[in-house]
C-alpha positions as CSV (number, residue, x, y, z in Angstrom):
1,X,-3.2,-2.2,29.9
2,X,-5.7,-4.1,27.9
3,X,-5.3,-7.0,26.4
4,X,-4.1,-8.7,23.4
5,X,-6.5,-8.8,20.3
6,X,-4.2,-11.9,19.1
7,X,-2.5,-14.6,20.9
8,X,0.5,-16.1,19.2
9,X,2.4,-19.7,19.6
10,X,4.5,-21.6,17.4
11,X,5.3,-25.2,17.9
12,X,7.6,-27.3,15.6
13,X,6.6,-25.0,12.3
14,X,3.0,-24.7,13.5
15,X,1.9,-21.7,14.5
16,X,-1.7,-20.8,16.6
17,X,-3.5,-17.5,16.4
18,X,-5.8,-16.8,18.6
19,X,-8.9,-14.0,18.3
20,X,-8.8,-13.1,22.2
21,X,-11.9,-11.6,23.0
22,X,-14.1,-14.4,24.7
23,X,-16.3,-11.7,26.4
24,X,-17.8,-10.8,22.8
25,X,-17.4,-14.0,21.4
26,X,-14.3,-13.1,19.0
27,X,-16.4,-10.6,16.8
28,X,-14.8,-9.3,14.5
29,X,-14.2,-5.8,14.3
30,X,-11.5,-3.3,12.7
31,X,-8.8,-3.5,14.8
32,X,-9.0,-7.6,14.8
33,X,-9.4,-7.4,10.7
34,X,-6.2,-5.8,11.0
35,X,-4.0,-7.8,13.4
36,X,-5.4,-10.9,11.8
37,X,-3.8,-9.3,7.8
38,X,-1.0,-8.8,10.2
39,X,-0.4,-12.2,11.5
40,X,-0.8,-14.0,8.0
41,X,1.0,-11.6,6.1
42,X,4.1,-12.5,9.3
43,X,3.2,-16.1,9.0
44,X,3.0,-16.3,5.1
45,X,6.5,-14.7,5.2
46,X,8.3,-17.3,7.7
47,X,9.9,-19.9,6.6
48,X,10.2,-21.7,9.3
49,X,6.0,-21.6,9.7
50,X,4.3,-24.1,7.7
51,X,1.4,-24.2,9.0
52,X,-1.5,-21.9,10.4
53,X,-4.2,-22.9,12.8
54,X,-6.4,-20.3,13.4
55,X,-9.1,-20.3,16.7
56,X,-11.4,-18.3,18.8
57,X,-10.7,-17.9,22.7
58,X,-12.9,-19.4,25.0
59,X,-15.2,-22.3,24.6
60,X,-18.4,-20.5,23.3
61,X,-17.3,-19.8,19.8
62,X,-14.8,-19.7,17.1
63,X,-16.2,-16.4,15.9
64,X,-19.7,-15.6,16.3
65,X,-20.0,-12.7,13.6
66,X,-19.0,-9.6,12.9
67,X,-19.0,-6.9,15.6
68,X,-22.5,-5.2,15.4
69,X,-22.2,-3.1,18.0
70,X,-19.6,-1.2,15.9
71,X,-21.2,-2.2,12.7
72,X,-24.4,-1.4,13.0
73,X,-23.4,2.8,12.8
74,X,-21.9,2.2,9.0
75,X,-22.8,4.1,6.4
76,X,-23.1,3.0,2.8
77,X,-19.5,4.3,2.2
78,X,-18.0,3.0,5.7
79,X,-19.9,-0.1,5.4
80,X,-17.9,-1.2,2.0
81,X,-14.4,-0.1,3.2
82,X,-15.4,-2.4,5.9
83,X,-16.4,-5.5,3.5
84,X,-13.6,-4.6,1.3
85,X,-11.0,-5.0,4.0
86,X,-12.5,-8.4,5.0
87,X,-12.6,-9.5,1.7
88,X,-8.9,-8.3,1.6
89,X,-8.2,-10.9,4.7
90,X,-9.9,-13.9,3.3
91,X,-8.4,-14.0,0.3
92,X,-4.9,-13.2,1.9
93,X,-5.7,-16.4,4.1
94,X,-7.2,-18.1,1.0
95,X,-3.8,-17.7,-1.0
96,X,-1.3,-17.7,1.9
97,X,0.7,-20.6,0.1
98,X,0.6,-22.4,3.6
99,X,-2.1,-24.8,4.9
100,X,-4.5,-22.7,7.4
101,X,-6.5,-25.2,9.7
102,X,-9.7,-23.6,11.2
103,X,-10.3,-24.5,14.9
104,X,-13.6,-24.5,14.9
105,X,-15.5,-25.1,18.6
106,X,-19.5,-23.0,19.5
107,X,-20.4,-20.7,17.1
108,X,-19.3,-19.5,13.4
109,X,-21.7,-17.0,12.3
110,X,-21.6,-14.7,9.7
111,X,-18.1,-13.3,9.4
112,X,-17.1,-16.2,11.5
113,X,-18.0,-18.5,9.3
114,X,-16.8,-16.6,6.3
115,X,-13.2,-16.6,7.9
116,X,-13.5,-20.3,8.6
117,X,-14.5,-20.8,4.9
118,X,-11.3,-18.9,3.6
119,X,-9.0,-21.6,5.6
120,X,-8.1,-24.6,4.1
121,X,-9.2,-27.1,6.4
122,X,-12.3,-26.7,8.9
123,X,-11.9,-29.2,11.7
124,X,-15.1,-28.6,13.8
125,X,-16.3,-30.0,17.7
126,X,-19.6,-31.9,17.6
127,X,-20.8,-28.8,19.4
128,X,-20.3,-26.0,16.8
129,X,-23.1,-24.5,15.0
130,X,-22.6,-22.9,11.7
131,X,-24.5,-20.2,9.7
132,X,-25.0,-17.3,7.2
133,X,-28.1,-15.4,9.5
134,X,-27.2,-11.7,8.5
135,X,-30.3,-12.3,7.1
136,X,-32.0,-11.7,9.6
137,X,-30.1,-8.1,10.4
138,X,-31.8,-6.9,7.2
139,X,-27.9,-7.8,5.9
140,X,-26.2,-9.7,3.6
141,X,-22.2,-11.5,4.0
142,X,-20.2,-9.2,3.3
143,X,-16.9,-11.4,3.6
144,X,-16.9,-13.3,0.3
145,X,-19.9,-15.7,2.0
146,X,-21.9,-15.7,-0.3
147,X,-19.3,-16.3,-3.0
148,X,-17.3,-19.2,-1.5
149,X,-20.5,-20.7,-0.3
150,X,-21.5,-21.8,-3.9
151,X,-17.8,-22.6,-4.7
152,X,-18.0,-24.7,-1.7
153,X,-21.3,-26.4,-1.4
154,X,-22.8,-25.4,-4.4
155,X,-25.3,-23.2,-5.0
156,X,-29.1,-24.7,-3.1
157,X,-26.5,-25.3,0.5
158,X,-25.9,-21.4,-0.5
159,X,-28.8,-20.2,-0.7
160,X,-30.7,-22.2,2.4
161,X,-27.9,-20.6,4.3
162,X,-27.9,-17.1,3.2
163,X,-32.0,-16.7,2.7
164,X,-33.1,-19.0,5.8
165,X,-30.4,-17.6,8.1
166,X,-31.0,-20.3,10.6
167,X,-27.7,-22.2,12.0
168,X,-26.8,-25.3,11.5
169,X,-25.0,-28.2,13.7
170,X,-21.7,-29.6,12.7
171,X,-23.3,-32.9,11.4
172,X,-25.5,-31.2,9.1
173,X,-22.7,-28.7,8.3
174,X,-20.5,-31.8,7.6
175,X,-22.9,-33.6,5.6
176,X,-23.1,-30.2,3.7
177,X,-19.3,-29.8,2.5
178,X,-18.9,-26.9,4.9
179,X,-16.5,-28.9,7.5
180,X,-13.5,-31.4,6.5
181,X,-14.0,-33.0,10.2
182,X,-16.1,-33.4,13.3
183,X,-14.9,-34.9,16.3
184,X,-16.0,-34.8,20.2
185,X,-14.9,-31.9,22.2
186,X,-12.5,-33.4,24.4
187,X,-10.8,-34.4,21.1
188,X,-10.7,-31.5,18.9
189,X,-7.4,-30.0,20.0
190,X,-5.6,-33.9,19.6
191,X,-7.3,-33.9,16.4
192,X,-5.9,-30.6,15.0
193,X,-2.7,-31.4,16.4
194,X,-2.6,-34.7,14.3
195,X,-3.5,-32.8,11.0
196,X,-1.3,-29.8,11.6
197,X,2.2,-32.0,12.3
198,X,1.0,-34.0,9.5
199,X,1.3,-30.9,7.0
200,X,4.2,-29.2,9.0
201,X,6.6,-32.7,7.7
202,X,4.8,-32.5,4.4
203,X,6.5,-30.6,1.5
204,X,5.6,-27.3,1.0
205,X,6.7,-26.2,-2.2
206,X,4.1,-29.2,-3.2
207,X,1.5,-28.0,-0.9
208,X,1.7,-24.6,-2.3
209,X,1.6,-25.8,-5.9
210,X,-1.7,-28.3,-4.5
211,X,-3.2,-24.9,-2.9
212,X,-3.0,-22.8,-6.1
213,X,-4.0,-25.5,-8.6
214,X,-7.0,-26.4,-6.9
215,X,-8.4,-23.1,-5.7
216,X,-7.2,-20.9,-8.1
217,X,-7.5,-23.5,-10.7
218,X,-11.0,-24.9,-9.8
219,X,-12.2,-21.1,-11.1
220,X,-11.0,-21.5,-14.2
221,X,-12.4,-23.7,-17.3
222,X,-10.7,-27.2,-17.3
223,X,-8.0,-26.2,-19.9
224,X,-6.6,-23.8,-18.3
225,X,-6.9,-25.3,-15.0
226,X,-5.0,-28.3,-16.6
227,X,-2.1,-25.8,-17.7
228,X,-1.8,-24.5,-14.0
229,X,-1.8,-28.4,-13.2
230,X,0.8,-29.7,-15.4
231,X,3.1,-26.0,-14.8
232,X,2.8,-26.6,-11.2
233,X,3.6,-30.3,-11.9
234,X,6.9,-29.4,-13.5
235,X,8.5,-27.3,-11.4
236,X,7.7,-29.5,-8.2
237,X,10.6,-31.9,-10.1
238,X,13.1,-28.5,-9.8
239,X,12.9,-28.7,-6.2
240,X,15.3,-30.4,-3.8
241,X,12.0,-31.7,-2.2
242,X,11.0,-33.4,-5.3
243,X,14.4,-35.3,-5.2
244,X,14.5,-36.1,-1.2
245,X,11.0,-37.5,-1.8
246,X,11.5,-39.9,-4.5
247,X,15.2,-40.9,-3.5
248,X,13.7,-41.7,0.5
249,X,10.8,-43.6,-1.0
250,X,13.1,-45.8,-3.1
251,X,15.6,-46.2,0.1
252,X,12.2,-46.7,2.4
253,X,13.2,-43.9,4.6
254,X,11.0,-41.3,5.8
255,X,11.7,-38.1,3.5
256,X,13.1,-34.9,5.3
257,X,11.3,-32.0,3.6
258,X,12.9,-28.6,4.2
259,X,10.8,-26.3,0.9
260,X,13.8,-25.8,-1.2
């Protein structure tokens, strides 16, 4: 019996998936494009999850890129279903509603990096090396890449990326935008941990309002991202969260969120 594609574990309204195939350095392929839609569509609809951290097996990489070996016999007409149904996934991740950590340790190329760009939050090891090189393949991303690059980073960090196709290390990619944090190796999982329990007792009626706003709201011209602001703004106060928060800060308690 073979193994797993995803490894599962949830931990005081934290959940971990896991891309389990160290021995091709988590490449995506198919079958993991699909458990992954799987597993965020479960976690997006579990209340009790409130927040997804999603890593590669092994030390080696987060994902090194999509799976070429399966890849590489597309045709035009195979080769869009399959950027159509990664684009699918990222923005499913992108919109979740929930906070999505990227565990980010070795390599995330190509499609690896594009899934890392979807999360939230991109907390890196010192080791990681990060890059756009399909390039290189005679290929462009075909995961949104190119697109949430220039959201990102603007639009020179895209192109040196996407044209040059040449890696970069987690300080440059830090120094970029591309990463929120970059810690040692022996740290990274204590450093995740810290971030992910820090969201999981946030509110999360407020964190989905704060996700929307800003990236749905950041595509927008300024007036209209201002009504999405001020609409999301209002309804937070027609949650019970809005009234535990304000009535424990006034009684210098520690507020007891629960996303109703």
């Amino acid at each position: 019996m073979s193994d797993p594609i995803l490894l599962t574990q949830d931990h005081a309204g934290i959940r971990r998936v896991t891309i389990n195939r160290a021995n091709k350095l988590n490449a995506l392929n198919r079958h993991v494009l699909e458990a992954l839609a799987v597993a965020v569509e479960q976690a997006r609809g579990d209340d009790a999850i409130r927040v997804l951290v999603l890593e590669g097996s092994g030390e080696k990489a987060f994902v090194a890129g999509a799976d070429i070996a399966e890849m590489g016999a597309y045709d035009i007409v195979q080769a869009q279903n399959f950027a159509r149904d990664g684009q699918s996934l990222m923005r499913a991740i992108e919109s979740m509603g929930k906070p999505v950590i990227a565990r980010i340790q070795g390599h995330a190329l190509g499609g690896g990096l594009e899934l890392a760009l979807a999360c939230h939050l991109r907390i890196a090891s010192t080791q990681a090396r990060l890059g756009q090189p399909e390039i290189n393949l005679g290929l462009i991303p075909g995961f949104g890449g190119t697109q949430r690059l220039v959201r990102l980073c603007g639009r020179a960090v895209a192109l040196e990326l996407c044209l040059l196709g040449q890696p970069v290390e987690a300080a440059r990619a830090h120094q970029l935008g591309l990463l929120t944090r970059v810690v040692e190796p022996a740290r990274l999982d204590e450093e995740i941990d810290q971030v992910a329990q820090q969201l999981a007792r946030s509110a999360p009626i407020a964190m989905a309002h704060i996700l929307s706003t800003i990236i749905e709201g950041g595509e927008c011209a300024i007036d209209q991202g201002l009504l999405l602001e001020q609409q999301a703004f209002a309804l937070c106060f027609g949650s019970a969260d809005a009234r535990e928060g304000t009535q424990a800060f006034l009684a210098k308690r520690t507020a007891r969120f629960e996303g109703r």
